[in-house]
C-alpha positions as semicolon CSV with decimal commas, in nm:
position;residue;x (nm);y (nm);z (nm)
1;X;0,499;2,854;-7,654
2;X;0,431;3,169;-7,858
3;X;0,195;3,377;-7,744
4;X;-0,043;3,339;-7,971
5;X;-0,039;3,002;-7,902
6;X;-0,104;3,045;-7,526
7;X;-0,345;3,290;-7,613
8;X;-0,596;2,975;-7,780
9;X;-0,510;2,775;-7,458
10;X;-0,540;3,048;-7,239
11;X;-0,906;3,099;-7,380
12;X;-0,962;2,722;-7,356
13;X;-0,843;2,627;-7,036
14;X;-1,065;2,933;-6,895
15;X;-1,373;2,793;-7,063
16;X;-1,298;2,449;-6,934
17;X;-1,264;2,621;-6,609
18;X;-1,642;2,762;-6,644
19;X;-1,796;2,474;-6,730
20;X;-1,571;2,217;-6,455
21;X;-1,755;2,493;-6,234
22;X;-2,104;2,498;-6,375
23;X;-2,085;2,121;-6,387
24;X;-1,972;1,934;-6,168
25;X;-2,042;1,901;-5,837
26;X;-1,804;1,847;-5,626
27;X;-1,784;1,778;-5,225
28;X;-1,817;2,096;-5,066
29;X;-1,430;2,057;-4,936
30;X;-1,289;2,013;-5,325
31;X;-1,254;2,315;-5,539
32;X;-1,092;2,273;-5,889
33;X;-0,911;2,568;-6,013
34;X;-0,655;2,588;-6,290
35;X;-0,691;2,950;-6,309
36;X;-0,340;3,013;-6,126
37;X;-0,142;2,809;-6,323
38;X;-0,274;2,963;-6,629
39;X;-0,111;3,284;-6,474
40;X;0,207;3,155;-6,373
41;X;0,233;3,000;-6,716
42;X;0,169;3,342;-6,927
43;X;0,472;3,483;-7,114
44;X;0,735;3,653;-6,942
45;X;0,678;3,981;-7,181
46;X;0,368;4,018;-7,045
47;X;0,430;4,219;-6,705
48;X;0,305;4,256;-6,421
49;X;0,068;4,539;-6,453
50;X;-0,087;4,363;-6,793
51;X;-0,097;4,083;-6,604
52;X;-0,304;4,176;-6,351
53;X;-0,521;4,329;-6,551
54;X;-0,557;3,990;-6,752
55;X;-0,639;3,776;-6,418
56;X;-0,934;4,022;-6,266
57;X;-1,104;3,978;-6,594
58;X;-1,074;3,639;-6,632
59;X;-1,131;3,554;-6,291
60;X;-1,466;3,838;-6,292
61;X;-1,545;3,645;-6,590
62;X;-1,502;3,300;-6,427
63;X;-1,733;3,440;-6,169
64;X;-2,005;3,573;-6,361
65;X;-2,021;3,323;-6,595
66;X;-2,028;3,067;-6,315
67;X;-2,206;3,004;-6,007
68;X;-1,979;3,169;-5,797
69;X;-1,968;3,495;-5,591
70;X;-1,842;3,754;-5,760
71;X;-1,555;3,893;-5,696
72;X;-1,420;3,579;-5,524
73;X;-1,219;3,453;-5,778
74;X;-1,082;3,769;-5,837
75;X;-0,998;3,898;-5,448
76;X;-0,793;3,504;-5,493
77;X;-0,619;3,531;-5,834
78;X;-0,470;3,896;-5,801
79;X;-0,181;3,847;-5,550
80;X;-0,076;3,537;-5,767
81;X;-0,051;3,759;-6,079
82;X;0,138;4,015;-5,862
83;X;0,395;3,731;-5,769
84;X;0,424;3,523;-6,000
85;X;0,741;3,762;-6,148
86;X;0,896;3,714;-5,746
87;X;0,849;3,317;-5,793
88;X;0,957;3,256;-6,087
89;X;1,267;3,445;-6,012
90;X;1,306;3,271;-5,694
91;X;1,195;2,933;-5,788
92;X;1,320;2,945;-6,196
93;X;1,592;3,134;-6,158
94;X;1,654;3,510;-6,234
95;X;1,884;3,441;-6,542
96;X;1,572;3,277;-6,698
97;X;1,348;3,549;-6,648
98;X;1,581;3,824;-6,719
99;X;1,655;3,604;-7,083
100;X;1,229;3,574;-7,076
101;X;1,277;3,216;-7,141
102;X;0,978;3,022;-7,182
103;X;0,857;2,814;-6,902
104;X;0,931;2,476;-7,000
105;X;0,923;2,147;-6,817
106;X;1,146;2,001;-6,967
107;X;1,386;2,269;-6,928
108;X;1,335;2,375;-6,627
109;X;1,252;2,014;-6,443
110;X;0,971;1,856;-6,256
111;X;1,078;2,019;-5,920
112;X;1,118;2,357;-5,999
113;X;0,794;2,373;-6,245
114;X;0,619;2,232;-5,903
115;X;0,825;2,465;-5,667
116;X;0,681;2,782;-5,866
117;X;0,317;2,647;-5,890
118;X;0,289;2,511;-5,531
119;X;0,284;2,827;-5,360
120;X;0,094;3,020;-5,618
121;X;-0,208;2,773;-5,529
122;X;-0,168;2,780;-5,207
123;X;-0,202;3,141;-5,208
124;X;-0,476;3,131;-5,416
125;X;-0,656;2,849;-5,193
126;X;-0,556;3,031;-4,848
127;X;-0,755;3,302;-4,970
128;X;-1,009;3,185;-5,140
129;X;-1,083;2,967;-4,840
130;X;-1,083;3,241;-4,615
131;X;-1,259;3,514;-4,815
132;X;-1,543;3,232;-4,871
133;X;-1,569;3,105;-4,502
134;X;-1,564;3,448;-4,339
135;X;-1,499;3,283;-4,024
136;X;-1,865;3,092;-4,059
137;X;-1,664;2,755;-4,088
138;X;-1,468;2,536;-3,870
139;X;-1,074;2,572;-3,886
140;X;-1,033;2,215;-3,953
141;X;-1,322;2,207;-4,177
142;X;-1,131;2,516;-4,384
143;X;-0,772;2,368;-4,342
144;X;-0,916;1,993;-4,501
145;X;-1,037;2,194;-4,770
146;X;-0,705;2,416;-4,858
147;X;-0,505;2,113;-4,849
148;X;-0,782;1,891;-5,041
149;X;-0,817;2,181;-5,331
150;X;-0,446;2,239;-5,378
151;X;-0,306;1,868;-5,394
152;X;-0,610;1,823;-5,649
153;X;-0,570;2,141;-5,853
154;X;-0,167;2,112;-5,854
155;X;-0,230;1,744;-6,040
156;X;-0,463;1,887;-6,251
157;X;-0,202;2,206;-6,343
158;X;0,074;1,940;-6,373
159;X;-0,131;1,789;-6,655
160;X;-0,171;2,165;-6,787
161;X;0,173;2,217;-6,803
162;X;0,265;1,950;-7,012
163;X;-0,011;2,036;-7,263
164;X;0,083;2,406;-7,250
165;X;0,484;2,406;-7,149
166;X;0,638;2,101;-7,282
């Protein structure tokens, strides 16, 4: 996808993200986030340093425009925009990236568009988890809700990637 094109569902998918988070209410184990797999999916010419720039806004911006604590979002998304180069080159391949081919699932397949967004939420979900318990919650209570929020936002970002990577 060019980028202005990911640009318009970059900008979409964010505000969807705002308003899933304004309105509805989920169980307090369930959090929806598509947020990472808007990352992993950005063009490969944007690097890493642009790249992180781009997630603390949008993620501040997720934060202040929603509920949520601020900063949370944020504290989460960073270390996926700082790997999502390593991952992709790990889990796409490193002749892809050095090419900048565009993520594709078609392309690329099923299991390695999963292997690269898999760990990117659960990095985003261990710490978000962790940075929002601060050790007030159970273990169990936390684990249930890092597994429960990444098998629900991974469906969710497979249904992203076929709207944004084809």
């Amino acid at each position: 996808m060019r980028d202005r094109g990911y640009f318009l569902v970059f900008v979409i998918a964010v505000f969807l993200q705002i308003l899933a988070n304004n309105f509805l209410h989920l169980p307090s184990y369930l959090i929806i986030c598509i947020l990472p797999t808007l990352i992993c999916l950005a063009p490969l010419r944007i690097r890493t340093p642009f790249l992180l720039i781009i997630a603390f806004i949008t993620a501040f911006a997720t934060d202040f425009l929603s509920s949520g604590i601020l900063g949370l979002t944020a504290v989460s998304l960073l270390p996926v925009a700082f790997c999502r180069d390593f991952f992709y080159k790990l889990f796409i391949g490193k002749e892809s990236f050095v090419r900048q081919d565009e993520l594709s699932s078609k392309k690329h397949g099923f299991f390695r568009v999963s292997a690269l967004l898999i760990p990117s939420l659960l990095i985003y979900f261990l710490i978000f988890v962790l940075a929002d318990a601060a050790g007030t919650q159970p273990l169990l209570f936390n684990g249930l809700r890092l597994l429960c929020s990444t098998v629900s936002s991974f469906l969710l970002s497979i249904l992203l990637v076929k709207v944004i990577a084809p």
